[in-house]
KOLGULUM-511612 format. One record per residue (C-alpha): x, y, z; residue in three letters. Coordinates in steps of 0.2 Angstrom, whole numbers, padded with zeros to 4 digits, always signed. Example, Ala and Ser with C-alpha at 12.3 -4.5 7.8 and 13.67 -1.06 7.14 Angstrom:
R      xx      yy      zz   code
R   +0062   -0022   +0039    Ala
R   +0068   -0005   +0036    Ser
% end
This chain:
R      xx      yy      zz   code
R   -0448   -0174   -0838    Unk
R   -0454   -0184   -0822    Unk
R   -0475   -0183   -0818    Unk
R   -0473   -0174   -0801    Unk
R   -0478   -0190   -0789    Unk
R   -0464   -0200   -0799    Unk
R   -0453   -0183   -0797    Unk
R   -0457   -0184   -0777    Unk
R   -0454   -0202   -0774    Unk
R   -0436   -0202   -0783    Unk
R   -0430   -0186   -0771    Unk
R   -0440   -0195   -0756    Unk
R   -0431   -0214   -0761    Unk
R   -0416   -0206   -0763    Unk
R   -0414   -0193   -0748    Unk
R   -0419   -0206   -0740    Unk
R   -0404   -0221   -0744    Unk
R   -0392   -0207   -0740    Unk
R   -0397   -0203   -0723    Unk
R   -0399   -0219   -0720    Unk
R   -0382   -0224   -0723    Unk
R   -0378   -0209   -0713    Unk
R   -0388   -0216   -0699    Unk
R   -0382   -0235   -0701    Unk
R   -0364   -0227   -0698    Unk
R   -0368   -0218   -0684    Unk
R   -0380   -0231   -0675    Unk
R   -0364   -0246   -0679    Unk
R   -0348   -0234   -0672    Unk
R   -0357   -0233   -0656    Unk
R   -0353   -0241   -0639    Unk
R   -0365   -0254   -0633    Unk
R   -0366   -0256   -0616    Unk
R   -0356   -0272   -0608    Unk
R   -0345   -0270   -0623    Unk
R   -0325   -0274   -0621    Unk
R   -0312   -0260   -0622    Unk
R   -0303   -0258   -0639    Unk
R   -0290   -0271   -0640    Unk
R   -0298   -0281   -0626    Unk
R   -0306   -0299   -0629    Unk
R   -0325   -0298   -0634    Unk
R   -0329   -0315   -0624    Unk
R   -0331   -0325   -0640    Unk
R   -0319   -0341   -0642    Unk
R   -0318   -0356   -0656    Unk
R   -0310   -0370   -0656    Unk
R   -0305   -0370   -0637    Unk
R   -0291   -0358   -0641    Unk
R   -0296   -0346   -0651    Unk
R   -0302   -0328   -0644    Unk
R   -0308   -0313   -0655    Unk
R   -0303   -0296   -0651    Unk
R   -0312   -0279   -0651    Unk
R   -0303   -0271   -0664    Unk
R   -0313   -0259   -0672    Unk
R   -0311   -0252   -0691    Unk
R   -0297   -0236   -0691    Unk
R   -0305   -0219   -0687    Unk
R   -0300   -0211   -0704    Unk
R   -0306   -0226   -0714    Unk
R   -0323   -0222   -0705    Unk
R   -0320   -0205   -0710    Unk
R   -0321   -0210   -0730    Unk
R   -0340   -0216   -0727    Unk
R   -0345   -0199   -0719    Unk
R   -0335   -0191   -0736    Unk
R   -0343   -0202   -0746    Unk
R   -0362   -0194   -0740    Unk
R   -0355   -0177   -0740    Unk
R   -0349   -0181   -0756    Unk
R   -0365   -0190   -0764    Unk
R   -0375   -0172   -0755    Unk
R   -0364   -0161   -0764    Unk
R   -0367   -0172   -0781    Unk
R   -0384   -0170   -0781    Unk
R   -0385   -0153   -0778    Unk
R   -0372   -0148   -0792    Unk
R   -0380   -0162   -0804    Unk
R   -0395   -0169   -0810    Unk
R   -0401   -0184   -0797    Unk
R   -0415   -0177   -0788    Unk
R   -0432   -0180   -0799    Unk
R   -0433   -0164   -0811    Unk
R   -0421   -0156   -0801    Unk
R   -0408   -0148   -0813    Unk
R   -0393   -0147   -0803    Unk
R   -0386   -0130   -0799    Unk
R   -0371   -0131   -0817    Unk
R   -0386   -0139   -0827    Unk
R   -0376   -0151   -0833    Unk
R   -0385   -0166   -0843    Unk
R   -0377   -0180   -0854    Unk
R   -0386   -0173   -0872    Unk
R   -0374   -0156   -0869    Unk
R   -0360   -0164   -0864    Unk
R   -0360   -0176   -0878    Unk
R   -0365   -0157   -0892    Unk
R   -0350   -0149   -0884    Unk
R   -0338   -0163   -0887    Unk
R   -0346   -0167   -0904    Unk
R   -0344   -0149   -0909    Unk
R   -0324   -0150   -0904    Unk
R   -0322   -0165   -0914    Unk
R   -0332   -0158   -0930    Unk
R   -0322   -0141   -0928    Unk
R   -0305   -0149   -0925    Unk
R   -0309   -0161   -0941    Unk
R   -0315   -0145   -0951    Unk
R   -0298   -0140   -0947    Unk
R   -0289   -0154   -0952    Unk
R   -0297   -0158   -0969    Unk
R   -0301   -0140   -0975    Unk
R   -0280   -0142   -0975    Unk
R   -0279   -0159   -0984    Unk
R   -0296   -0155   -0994    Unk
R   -0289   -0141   -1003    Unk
R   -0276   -0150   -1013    Unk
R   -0279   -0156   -1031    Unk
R   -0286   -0173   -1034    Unk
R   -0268   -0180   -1043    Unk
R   -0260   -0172   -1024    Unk
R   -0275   -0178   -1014    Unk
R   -0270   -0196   -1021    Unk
R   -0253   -0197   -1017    Unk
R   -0254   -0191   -1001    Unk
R   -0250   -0202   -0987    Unk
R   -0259   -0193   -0974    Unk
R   -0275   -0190   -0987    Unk
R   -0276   -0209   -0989    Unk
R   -0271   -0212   -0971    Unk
R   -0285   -0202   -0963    Unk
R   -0298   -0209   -0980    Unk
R   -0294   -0227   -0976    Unk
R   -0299   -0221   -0958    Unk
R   -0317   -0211   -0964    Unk
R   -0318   -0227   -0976    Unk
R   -0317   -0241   -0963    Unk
R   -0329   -0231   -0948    Unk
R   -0343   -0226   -0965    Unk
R   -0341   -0239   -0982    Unk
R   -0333   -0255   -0975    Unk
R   -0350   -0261   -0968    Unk
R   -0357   -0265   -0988    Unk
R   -0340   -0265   -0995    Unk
R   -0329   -0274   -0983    Unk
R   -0312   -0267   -0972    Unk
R   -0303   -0271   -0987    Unk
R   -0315   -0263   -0998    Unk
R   -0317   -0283   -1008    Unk
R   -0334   -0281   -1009    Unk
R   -0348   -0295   -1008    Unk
R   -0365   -0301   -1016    Unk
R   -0372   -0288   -1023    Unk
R   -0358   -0276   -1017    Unk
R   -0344   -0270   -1029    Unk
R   -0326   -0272   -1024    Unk
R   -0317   -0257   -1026    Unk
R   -0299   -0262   -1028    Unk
R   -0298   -0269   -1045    Unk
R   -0300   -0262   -1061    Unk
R   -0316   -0265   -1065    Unk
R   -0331   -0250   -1061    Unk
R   -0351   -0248   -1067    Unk
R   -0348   -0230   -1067    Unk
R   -0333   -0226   -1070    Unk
R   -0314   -0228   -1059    Unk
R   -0309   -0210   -1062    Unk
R   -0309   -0199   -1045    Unk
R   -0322   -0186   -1051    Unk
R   -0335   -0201   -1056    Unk
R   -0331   -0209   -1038    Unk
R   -0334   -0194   -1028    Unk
R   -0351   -0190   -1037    Unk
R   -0355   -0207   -1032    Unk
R   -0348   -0203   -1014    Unk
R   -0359   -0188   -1013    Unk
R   -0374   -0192   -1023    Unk
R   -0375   -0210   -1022    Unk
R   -0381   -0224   -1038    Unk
R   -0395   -0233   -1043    Unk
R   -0394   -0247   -1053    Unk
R   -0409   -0255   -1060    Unk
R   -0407   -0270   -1071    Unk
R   -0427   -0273   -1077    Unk
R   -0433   -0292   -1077    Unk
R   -0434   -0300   -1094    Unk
R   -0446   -0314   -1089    Unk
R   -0461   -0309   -1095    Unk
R   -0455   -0305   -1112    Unk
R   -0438   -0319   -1116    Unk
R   -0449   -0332   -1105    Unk
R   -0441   -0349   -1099    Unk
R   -0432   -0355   -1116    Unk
R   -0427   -0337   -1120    Unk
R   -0422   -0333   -1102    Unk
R   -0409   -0350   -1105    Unk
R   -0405   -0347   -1122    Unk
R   -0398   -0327   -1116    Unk
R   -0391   -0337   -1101    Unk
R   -0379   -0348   -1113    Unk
R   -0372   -0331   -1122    Unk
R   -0370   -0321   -1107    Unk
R   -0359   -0336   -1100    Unk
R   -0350   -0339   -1117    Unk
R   -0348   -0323   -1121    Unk
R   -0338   -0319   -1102    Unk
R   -0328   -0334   -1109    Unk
R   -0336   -0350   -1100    Unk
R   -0339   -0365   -1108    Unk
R   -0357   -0363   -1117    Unk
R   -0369   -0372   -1126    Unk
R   -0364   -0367   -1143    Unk
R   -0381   -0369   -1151    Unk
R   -0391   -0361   -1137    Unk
R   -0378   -0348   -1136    Unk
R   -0383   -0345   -1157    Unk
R   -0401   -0342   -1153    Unk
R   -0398   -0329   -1135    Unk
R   -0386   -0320   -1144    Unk
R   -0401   -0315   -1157    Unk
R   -0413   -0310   -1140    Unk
R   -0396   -0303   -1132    Unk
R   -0395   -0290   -1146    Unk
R   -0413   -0289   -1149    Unk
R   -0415   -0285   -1128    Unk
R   -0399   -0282   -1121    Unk
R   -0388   -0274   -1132    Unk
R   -0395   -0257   -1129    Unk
R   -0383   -0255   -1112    Unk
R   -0373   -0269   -1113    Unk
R   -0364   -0265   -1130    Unk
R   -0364   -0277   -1144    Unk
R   -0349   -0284   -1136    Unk
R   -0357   -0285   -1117    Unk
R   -0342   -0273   -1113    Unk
R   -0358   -0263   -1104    Unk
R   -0359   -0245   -1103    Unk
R   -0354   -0234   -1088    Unk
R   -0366   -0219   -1091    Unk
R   -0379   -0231   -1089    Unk
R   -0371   -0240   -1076    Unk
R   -0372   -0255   -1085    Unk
R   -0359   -0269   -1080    Unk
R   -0345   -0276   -1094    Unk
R   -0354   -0296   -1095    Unk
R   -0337   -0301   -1105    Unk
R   -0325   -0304   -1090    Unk
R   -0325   -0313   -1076    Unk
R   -0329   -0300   -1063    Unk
R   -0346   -0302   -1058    Unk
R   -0358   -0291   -1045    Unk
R   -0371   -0304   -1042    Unk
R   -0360   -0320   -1048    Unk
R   -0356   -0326   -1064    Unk
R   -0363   -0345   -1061    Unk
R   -0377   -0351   -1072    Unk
R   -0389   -0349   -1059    Unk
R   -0386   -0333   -1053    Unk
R   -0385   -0327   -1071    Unk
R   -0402   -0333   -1074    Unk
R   -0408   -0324   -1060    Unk
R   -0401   -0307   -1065    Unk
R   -0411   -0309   -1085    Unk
R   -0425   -0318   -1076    Unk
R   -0430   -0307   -1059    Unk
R   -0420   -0293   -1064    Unk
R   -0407   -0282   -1051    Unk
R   -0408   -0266   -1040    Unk
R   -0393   -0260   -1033    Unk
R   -0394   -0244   -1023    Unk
R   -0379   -0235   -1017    Unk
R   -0385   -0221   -1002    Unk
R   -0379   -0203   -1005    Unk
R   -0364   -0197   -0992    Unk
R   -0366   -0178   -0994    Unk
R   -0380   -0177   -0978    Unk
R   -0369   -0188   -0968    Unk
R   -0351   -0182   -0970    Unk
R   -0343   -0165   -0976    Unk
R   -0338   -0161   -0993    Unk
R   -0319   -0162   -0989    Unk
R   -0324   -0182   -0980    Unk
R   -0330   -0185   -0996    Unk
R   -0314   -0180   -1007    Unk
R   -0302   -0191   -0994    Unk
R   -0312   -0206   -0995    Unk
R   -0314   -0206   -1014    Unk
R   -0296   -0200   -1015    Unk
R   -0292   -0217   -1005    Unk
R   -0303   -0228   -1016    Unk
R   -0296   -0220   -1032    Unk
R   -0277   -0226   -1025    Unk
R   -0284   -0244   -1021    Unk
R   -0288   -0248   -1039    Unk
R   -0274   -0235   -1045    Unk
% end
């Protein structure tokens, strides 16, 4: 809402362009006196030889500039355009934009309350359900995930076999809906600096890299003294913890000495935002059905 000097200066400015226009038209279609008939010579020559003529512009195409004012007049009183002035439809861009977001939502209802009803096992082998979940996927998970849901630093990829809470289409859709928090504590204070290396050396050994066997000895004493408890005894991790399998090669921060040593060191937090206040509950089903099939 406009202050009312700023209200009246808009409708004064823009009244004003428009009758000018109109006035310009008018004050440029008239005869001036001493001027030569239509088609006649005008007086003016270049170039010894060559004469300009008094062809003025066509009558009808002068007749577009007059619609074109009566059209901008009719505009402004059916639209928004002068100051606070409503327009006679009250039309404004924030009900437009409700009315076609609320046939969009109510044709999408439509459409996934019919593909939302079928069974997870039908859900996944539906080409239309994972046609129209890559779609929800790529315009709502592909930003952290990537379009061909590979993942990145710090970001899971989701077509391979390999999942902190579980692959199954149930566990996927809670995290859909509810999101995850991962939260990997920092050992630092406790293992310090020779620990923190030792627990390095049997984290990379153990995920089958080539180790230092008598370092690897002594981490895997601190490993099952500190880490045990949700990776496993094995380092095969624990998905009702959310805690990652350290005995392959699949890594969600990088498997590199360095990175490793951070993740014991610093410590992780991974935080995946929950979905059910940004899409529906039948959204939700088609894109974990599509994730399901990607590593199924």
């Amino acid at each position: 809402m406009m202050s009312p000097g700023w209200n009246w200066f808009v409708i004064i400015v823009t009244l004003a362009n428009i009758l000018g226009c109109w006035w310009l038209i008018i004050w440029a279609a008239k005869k001036r006196p001493g001027e030569s008939e239509e088609g006649e010579v005008t007086g003016h020559v270049w170039d010894e030889d060559i004469e300009e003529y008094n062809n003025p512009m066509p009558r009808w195409w002068l007749m577009l500039f007059h619609l074109t004012i009566v059209f901008g007049l009719v505009y402004i009183v059916l639209y928004p355009g002068l100051g606070n002035y409503k327009g006679v439809l009250n039309w404004t861009q924030v009900g437009q934009y409700d009315d076609e977001a609320k046939a969009i939502r109510e044709a999408q209802l439509k459409r996934f309350a019919e593909l939302g009803n079928l069974s997870p096992a039908e859900l996944v082998k539906n080409e239309q359900v994972l046609l129209t979940g890559s779609r929800l996927f790529a315009a709502n998970c592909s930003t952290c995930h990537g379009s061909d849901a590979g993942g990145a630093v710090g970001y899971p990829s989701l077509n391979d076999s390999e999942w902190q809470y579980g692959g199954d289409y149930d566990t996927i859709l809670q995290s859909i809906s509810n999101g995850r928090t991962g939260v990997m504590p920092g050992w630092q204070a406790a293992l310090q600096d020779d620990g923190v290396k030792e627990v390095t050396e049997f984290i990379v050994q153990l995920s089958g890299q080539t180790a230092d066997a008598g370092l690897a000895a002594k981490g895997e004493t601190r490993y099952n003294l500190f880490c045990v408890a949700c990776h496993g005894a094995d380092g095969s991790g624990n998905p009702a913890l959310g805690a990652p399998d350290l005995s392959n090669d699949i890594w969600l921060y990088g498997g590199s000495r360095e990175a490793i040593t951070q993740s014991i060191a610093t410590g992780r937090m991974g935080k995946m935002p929950a979905q059910k206040n940004l899409l529906t509950e039948e959204q939700m089903k088609l894109i974990a059905a599509y994730v399901t099939s990607l590593s199924n």
